[in-house]
C-alpha positions in Angstrom: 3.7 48.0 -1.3 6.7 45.9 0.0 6.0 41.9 -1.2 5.9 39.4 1.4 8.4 37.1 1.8 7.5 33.2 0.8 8.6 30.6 3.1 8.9 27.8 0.9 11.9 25.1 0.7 12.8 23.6 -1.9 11.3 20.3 -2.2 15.0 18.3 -1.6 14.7 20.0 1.9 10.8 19.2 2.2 11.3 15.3 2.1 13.9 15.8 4.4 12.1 17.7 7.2 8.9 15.8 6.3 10.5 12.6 7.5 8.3 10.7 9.1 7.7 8.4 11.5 6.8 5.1 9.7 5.6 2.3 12.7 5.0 -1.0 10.5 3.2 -2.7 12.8 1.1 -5.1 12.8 -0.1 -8.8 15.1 0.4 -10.8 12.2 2.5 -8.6 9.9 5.2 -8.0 12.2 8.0 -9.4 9.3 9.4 -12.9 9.9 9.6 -14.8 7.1 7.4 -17.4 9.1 4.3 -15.5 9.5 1.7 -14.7 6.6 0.4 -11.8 4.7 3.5 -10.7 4.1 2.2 -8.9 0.8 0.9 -6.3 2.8 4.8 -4.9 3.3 5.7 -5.2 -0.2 6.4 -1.5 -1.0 4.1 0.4 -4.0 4.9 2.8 -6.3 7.5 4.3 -8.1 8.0 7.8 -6.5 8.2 6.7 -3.4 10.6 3.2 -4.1 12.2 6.2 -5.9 12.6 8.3 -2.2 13.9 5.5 -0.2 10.4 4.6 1.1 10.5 7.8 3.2 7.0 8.7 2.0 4.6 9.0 4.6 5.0 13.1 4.6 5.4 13.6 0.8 3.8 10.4 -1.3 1.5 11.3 -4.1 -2.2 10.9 -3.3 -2.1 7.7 -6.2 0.7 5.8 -3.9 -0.3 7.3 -0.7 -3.3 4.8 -0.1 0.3 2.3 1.0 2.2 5.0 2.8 -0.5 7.2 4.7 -3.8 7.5 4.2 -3.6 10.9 5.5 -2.0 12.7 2.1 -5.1 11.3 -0.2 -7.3 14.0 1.7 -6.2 16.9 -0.5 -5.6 15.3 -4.1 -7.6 16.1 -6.9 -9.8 13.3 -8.8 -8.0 10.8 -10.1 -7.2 7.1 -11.5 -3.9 5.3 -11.5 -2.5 2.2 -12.4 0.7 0.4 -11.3 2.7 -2.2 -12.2 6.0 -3.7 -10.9 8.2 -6.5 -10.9 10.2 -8.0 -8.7 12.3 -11.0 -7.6 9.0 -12.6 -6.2 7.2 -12.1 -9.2 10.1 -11.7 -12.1 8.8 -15.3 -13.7 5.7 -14.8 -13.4 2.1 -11.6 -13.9 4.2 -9.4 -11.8 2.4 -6.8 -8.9 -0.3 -4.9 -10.8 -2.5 -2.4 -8.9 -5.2 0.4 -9.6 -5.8 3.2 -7.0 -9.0 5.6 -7.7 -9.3 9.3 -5.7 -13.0 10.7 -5.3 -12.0 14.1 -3.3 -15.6 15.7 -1.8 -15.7 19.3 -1.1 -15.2 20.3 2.7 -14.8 17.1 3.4 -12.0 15.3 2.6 -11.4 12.3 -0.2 -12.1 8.8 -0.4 -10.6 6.1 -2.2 -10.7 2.5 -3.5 -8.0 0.2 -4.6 -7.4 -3.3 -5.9 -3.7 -4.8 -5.8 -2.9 -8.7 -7.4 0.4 -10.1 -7.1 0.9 -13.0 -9.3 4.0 -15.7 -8.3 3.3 -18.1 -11.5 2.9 -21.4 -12.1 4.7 -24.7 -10.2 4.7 -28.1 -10.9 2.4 -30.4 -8.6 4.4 -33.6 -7.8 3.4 -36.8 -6.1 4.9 -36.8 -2.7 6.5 -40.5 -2.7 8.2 -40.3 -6.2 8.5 -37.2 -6.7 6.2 -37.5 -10.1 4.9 -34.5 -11.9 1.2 -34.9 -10.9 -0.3 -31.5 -12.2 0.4 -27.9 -12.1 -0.8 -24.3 -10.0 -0.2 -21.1 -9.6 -1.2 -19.0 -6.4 -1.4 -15.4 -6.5 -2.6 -13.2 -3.4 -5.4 -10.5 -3.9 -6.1 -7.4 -1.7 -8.7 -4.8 -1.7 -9.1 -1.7 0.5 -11.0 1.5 1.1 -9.4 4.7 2.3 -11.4 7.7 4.1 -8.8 10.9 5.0 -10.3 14.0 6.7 -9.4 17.6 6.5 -8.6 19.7 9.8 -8.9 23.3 9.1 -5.6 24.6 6.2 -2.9 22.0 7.3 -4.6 19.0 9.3 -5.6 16.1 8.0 -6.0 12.3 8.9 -6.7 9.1 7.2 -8.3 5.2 7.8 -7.6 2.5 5.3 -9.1 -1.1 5.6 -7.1 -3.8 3.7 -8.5 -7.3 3.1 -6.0 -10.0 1.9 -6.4 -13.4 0.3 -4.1 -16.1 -1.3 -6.0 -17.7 -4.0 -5.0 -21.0 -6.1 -5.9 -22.4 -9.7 -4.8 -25.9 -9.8 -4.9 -28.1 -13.5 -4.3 -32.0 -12.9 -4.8 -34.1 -9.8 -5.5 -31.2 -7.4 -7.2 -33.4 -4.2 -4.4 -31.8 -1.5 -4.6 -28.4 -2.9 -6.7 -25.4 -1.6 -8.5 -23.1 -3.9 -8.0 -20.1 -1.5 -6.5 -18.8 2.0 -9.0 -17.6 4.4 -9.0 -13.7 3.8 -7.5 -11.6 6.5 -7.7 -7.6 7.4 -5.5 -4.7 8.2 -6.1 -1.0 8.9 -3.5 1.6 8.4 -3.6 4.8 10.3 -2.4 8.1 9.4 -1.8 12.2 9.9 0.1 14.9 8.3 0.7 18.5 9.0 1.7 21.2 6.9 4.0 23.9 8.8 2.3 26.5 7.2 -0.2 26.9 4.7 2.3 28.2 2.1 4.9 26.0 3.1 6.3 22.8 1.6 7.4 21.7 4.8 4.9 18.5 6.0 5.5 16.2 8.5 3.7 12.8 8.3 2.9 10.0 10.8 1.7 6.5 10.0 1.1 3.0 11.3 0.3 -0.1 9.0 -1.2 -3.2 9.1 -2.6 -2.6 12.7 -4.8 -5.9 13.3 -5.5 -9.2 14.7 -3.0 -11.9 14.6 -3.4 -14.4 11.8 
């Protein structure tokens, strides 16, 4: 009996033709440097930093919940935890985040994360003289849910709701400090397709921070 033929690529060729179309888009989250809830672009994940942030077609299902919601659908159970540092947060806790997979049979996955970036602590000075007054430190604190479909073999799809808020903890005389931001919301959108069902080719689409304007 003659042995059919696999039509795999190697994976080098897979992240290639799985490129993506990444739309970071978003009312609010557009990316000036003037508007807020700019944490919501900061990129997650070492695999995909690792890839050149093409990852919407081939991110693992731990990272995927910030690339496309879409490639959690198929993963196995699971629990991850990441940490980062960058030149935001280099003095400071540093970007620490958990992501936790619950697939259901037939149905797709769902998942749960929690994500704290910490920027450290700054001294609080008087406005007039310029006096050291007190100290804070302000970190910002998002949550989000994930549900991702399947469609038949090679379909599937994917909904992520983000809240955000910046909170403060301020020692001394604190009267012109806040203790938080109001929170604000995102969703993220995704699909991938896989060419065929033995294939490693996938193409992935996603669009982040779709919401309101802050």
């Amino acid at each position: 009996m003659r042995r059919r033929r696999s039509s795999a690529v190697p994976r080098p060729l897979s992240a290639l033709c799985g490129l993506v179309c990444v739309a970071a888009v978003a009312g609010a989250q557009s990316g000036t440097a003037t508007e807020g809830a700019l944490e919501l672009l900061f990129p997650a994940g070492a695999r995909a930093l690792a890839m050149g942030q093409a990852a919407s077609a081939t991110a693992a299902p731990s990272e995927a919940f910030w690339w496309n919601p879409a490639l959690i659908a198929r993963g196995a159970r699971q629990g991850a935890l990441h940490f980062s540092q960058t030149i935001a947060t280099i003095d400071s806790g540093g970007d620490l985040s958990f992501t936790f997979i619950l697939p259901v049979q037939r149905v797709g996955a769902f998942a749960l994360t929690g994500r704290r970036i910490s920027y450290g602590v700054q001294e609080l000075t008087r406005r007039n003289d310029g006096t050291v007054i007190g100290e804070f430190s302000n970190s910002v604190n998002i949550v989000g849910a994930t549900f991702a479909p399947t469609f038949g073999d090679r379909v599937n799809a994917g909904l992520t709701y983000k809240l955000l808020q910046v909170a403060f903890v301020c020692s001394g005389e604190c009267l012109e400090t806040p203790s938080k931001s109001q929170p604000t919301s995102a969703f993220d959108f995704g699909a991938s397709y896989r060419a065929r069902k033995d294939s490693s080719v996938n193409v992935g689409v996603s669009l982040w921070n779709f919401g309101l304007s802050l």
